[in-house]
C-alpha positions in Angstrom: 52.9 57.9 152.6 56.4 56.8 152.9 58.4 57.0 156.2 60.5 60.3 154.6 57.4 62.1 154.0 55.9 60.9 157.8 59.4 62.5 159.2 58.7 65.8 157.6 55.1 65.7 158.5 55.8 65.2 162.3 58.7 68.1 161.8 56.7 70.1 160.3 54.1 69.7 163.4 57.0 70.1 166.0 57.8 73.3 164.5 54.2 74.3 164.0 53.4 73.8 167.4 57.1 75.2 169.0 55.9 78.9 167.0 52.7 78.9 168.5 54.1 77.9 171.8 57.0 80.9 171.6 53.8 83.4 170.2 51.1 82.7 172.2 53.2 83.5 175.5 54.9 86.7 173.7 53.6 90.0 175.0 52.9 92.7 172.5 54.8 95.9 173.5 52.5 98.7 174.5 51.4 101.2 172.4 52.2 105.1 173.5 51.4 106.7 170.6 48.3 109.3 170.9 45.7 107.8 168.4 42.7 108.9 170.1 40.8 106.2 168.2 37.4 104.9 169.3 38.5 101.3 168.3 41.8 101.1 170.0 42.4 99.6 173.3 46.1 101.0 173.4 47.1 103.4 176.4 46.2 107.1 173.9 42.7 105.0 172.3 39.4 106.2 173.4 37.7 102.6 173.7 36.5 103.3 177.1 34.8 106.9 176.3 33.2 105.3 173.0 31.9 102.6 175.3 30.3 105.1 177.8 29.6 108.2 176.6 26.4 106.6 175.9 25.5 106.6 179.4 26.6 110.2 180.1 23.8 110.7 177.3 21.6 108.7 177.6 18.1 107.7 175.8 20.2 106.7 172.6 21.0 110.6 172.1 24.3 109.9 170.8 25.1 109.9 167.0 28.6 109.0 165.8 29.8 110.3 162.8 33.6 109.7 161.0 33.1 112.5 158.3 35.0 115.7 158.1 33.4 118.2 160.2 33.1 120.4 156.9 31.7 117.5 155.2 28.8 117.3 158.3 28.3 120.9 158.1 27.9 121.6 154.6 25.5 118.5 153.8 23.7 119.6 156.9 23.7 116.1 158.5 22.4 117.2 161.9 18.7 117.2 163.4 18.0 121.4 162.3 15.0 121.5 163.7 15.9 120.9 167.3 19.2 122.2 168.6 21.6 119.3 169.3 25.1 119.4 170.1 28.8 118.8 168.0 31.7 117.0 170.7 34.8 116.8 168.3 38.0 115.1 170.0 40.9 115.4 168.0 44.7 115.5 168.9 45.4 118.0 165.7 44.1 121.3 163.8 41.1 119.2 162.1 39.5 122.3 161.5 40.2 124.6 158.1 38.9 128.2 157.6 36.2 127.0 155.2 34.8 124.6 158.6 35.2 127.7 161.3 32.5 129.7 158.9 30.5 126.3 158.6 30.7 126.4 162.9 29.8 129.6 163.4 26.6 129.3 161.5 25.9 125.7 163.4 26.6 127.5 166.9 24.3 131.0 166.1 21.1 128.1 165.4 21.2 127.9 168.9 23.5 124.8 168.7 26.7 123.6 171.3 29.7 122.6 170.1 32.6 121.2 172.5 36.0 120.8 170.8 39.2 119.1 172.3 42.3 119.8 170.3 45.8 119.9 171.5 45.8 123.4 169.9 43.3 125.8 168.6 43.9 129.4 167.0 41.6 131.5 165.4 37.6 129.9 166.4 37.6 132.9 168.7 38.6 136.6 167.7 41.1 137.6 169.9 42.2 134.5 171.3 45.5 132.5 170.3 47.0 129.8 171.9 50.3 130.4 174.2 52.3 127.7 175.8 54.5 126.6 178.6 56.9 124.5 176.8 60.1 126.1 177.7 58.8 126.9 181.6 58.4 123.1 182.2 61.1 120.8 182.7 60.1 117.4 180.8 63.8 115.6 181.8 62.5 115.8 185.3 59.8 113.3 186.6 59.5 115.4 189.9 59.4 118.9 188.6 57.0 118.4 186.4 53.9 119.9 188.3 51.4 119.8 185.9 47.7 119.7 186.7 44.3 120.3 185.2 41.2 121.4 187.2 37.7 122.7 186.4 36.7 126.6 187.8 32.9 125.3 188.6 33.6 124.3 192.4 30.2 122.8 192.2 31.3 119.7 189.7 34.6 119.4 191.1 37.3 120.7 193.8 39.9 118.5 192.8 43.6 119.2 190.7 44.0 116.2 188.4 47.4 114.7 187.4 47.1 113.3 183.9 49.4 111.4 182.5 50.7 113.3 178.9 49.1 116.5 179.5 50.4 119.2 177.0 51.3 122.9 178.0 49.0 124.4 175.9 46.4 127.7 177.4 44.2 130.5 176.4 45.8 133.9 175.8 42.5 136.2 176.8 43.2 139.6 176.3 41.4 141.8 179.0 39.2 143.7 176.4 37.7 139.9 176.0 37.8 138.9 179.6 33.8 139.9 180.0 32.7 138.1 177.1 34.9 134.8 177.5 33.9 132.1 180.6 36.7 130.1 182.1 35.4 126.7 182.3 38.9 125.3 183.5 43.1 125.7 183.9 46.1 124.2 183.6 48.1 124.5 186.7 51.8 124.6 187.0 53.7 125.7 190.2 50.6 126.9 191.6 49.6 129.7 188.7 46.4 129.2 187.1 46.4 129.3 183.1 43.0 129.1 181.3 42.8 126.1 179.0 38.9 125.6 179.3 36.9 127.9 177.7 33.2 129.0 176.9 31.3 131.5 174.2 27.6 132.4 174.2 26.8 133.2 170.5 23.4 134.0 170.2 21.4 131.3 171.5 24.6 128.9 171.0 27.6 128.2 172.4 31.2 127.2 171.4 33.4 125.6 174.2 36.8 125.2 173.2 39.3 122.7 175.4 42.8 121.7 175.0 43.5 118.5 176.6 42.0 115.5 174.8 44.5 113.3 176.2 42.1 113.7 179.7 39.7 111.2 177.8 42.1 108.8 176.8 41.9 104.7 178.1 44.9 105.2 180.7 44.0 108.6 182.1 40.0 107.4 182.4 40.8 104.7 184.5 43.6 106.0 186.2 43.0 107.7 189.9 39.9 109.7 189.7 41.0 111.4 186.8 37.4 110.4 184.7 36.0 113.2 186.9 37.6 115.4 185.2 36.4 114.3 181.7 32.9 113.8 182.8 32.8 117.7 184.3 33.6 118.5 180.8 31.5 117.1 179.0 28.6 118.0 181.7 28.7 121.4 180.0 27.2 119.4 177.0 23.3 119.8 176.9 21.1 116.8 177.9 20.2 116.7 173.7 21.4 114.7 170.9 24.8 114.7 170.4 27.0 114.3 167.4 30.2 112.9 167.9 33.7 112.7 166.1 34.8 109.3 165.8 37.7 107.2 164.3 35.2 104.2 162.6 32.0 103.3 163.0 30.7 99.8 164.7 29.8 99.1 161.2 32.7 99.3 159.5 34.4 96.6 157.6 37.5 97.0 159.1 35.8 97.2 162.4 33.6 94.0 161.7 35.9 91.9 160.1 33.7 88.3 157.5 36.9 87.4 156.8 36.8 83.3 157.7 40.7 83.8 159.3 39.6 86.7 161.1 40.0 84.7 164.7 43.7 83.4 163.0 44.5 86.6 162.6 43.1 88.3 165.6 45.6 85.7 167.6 49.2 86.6 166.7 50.6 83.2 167.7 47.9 81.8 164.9 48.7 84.6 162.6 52.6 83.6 162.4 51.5 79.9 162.9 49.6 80.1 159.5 52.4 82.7 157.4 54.8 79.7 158.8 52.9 76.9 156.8 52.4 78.9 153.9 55.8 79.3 153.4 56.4 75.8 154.6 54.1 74.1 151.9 55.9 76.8 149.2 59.8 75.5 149.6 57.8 72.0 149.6 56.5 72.5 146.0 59.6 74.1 144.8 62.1 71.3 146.4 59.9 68.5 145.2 59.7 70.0 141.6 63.6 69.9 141.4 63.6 66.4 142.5 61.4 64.9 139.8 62.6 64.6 136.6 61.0 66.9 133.9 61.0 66.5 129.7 64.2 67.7 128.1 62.7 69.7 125.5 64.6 69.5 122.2 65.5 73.3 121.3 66.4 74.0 117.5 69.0 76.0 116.9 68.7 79.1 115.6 69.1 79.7 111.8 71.0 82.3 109.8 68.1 84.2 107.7 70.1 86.9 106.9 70.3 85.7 103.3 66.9 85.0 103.0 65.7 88.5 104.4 68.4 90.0 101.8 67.2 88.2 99.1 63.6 89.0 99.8 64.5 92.7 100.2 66.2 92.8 96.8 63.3 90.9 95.0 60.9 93.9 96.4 63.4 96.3 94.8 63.5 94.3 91.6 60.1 93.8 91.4 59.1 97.4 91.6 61.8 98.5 89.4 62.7 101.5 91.5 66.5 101.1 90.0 67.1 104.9 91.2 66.4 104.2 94.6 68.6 101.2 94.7 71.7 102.6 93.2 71.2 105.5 95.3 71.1 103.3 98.4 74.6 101.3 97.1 76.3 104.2 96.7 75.6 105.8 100.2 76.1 102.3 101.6 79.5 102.1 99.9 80.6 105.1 101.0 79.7 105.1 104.7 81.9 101.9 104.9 84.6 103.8 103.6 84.2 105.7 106.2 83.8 103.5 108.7 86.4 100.9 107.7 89.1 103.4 106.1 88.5 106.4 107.9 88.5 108.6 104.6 86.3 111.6 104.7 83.8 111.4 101.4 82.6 114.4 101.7 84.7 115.7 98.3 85.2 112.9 95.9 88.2 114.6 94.5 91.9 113.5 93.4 92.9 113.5 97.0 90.0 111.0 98.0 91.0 109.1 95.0 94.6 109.4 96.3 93.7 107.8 100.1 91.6 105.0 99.1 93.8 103.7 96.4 96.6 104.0 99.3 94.7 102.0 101.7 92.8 99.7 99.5 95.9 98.6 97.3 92.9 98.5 94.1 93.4 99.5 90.6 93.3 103.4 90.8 91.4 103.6 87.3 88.3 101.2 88.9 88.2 104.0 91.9 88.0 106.7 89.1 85.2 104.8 86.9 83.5 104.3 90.0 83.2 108.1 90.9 82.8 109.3 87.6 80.0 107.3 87.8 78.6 108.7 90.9 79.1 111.9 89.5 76.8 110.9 86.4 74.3 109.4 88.5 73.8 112.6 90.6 73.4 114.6 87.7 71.1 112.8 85.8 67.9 112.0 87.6 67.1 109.4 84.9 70.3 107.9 84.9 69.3 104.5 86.1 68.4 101.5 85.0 68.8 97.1 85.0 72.3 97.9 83.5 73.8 100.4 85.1 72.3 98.9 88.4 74.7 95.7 87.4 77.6 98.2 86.1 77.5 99.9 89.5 77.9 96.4 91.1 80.9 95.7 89.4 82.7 99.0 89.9 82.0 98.5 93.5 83.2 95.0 93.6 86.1 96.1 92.1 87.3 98.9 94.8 85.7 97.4 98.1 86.1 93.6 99.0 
């Protein structure tokens, strides 16, 4: 190793090292967005619940499944010979009509199902989903005065303030008001708005929420505020439950084999490693220019149009299709009239006679021999042969240059 390639070397190393340096201190920006993914570790993740929902049910009575809920009803991927129960967490409307008539016949088995959804319209005749959006005044930190509590004074007394809470309630019309149980509210400037709600069908029952961002990583470990998310789900029966998650502990992306995975679990690494790839690939391509390569010796091009016309015109003489190729000279001939003199040869009459001698300067008797013999040669259908083919060249020889 020469002393040029020892200075990049050790460059190389100082720059290496001054990324990782610059990387490894760097803090990631957090991540606000609501993802309620079991994996994720962000502020809006559910790693914590994942973690510990196993204790709320314990005895290894919780089953996690990523499937579409219509998917799990429809193939019938429950226990249905015990009654079990469905938690579904979701921050959007995951369920379609075909899954609500799938649910309905899951809950009247005697099943529970508990599903968190910022909004839900429709899994309960009757009841839609109103909001305070335009009551509450977002722009203002200190105004905003809303709370969540549960009704059951037995699991809890207290009014939780949970970060991200949406203004989203139950509209119960009174003719419903025996039949529906208010598990919880939304408070807001002391007025109590249902947003927690429970429906015995059959043996079953359906309990619909509408604050999943309760059982998000910030708000479980902020305050007391997991109280709030435990009471919820102590509505759940002590069975097995089936519950909605983002990826399973099994999943590839979850488990990564890759033999970089810690590289690229560890940004500083990550940029570390993209640095001396692209490092060693201006190396190749600067060191390729400097060597010397083989001048290859590139033959010029030759002219073949002689030789293609030559083989054309041997195929024609060959095959002794003399019609053919007096019929292809003549429209030949003319189009370049056309195209060269600009005379219209649509009527080979005195007055196209007339312009072509004019611009041509030729012997106006060889422009007349040569149309008379067009005229012949479209008359006759056997008017060709070897000799008129070589006439025909030499009455167009004699007009066109």
């Amino acid at each position: 190793m020469n002393n040029t390639s020892k200075k990049m070397l050790f460059l190389f190393l100082v720059i290496v090292g001054f990324v990782y340096f610059i990387e490894s201190n760097k803090v990631d920006p957090i991540n606000w967005r609501v993802t309620l993914d079991n994996t994720s570790k962000s502020p809006y993740g559910t790693y914590i619940l994942d973690k510990e929902i196993d204790y709320i049910f314990p005895k290894d009575s919780v089953v996690r499944i990523t499937e579409h809920l219509y998917d799990f009803f429809d193939k019938s991927n429950y226990d249905s010979i015990q009654t079990n129960s469905l938690f579904s967490l979701k921050d959007y409307g995951y369920l379609d009509s075909f899954s609500r008539v799938k649910l309905n016949e899951y809950i009247l088995k005697g099943n529970t199902a508990l599903i968190i959804q910022d909004n839900i319209d429709g899994l309960i005749a009757g009841i839609e989903t109103s909001s305070l959006y335009y009551e509450v005044d977002y722009n203002n930190a200190e105004s905003e005065q809303l709370f969540v509590t549960l009704a059951n004074q037995s699991i809890s007394t207290y009014s939780y303030k949970i970060k991200g809470l949406n203004p989203y309630f139950f509209d119960i019309p009174d003719s419903l008001r025996s039949k529906i149980e208010v598990l919880g509210y939304l408070k807001y400037n002391g007025v109590k708005y249902p947003n927690l709600i429970r429906q015995r069908q059959g043996k079953g029952q359906l309990i619909l929420g509408l604050q999943p961002i309760a059982f998000t990583n910030y708000n479980l470990l902020e305050s007391n505020n997991h109280l709030y998310a435990q009471g919820i789900l102590s509505y759940l029966p002590q069975q097995k439950t089936y519950y909605t998650v983002t990826k399973l502990p099994t999943d590839t992306e979850y488990h990564s084999e890759s033999i970089l995975r810690f590289v690229f679990k560890n940004p500083a690494l990550k940029w570390a490693w993209y640095f001396f790839l692209g490092t060693i690939v201006v190396f190749i391509l600067f060191t390729a220019k400097r060597k010397q390569r083989i001048i290859p010796i590139i033959k010029p091009l030759s002219n073949t149009t002689v030789e293609f016309t030559k083989t054309v015109s041997n195929l024609y003489i060959q095959n002794k299709d003399y019609h053919d190729l007096m019929n292809k000279q003549i429209i030949y001939t003319l189009e370049k009239i056309r195209r060269e003199y600009w005379i219209d040869t649509t009527k080979l009459d005195e007055h196209f006679i007339n312009n072509l001698h004019a611009k041509t300067k030729k012997n106006k008797e060889d422009i007349v021999k040569f149309i008379h013999f067009i005229e012949q040669f479209r008359a006759s259908e056997n008017y060709a042969s070897e000799t008129l083919l070589i006439e025909l060249n030499k009455l167009i020889e004699n007009i066109i240059d």
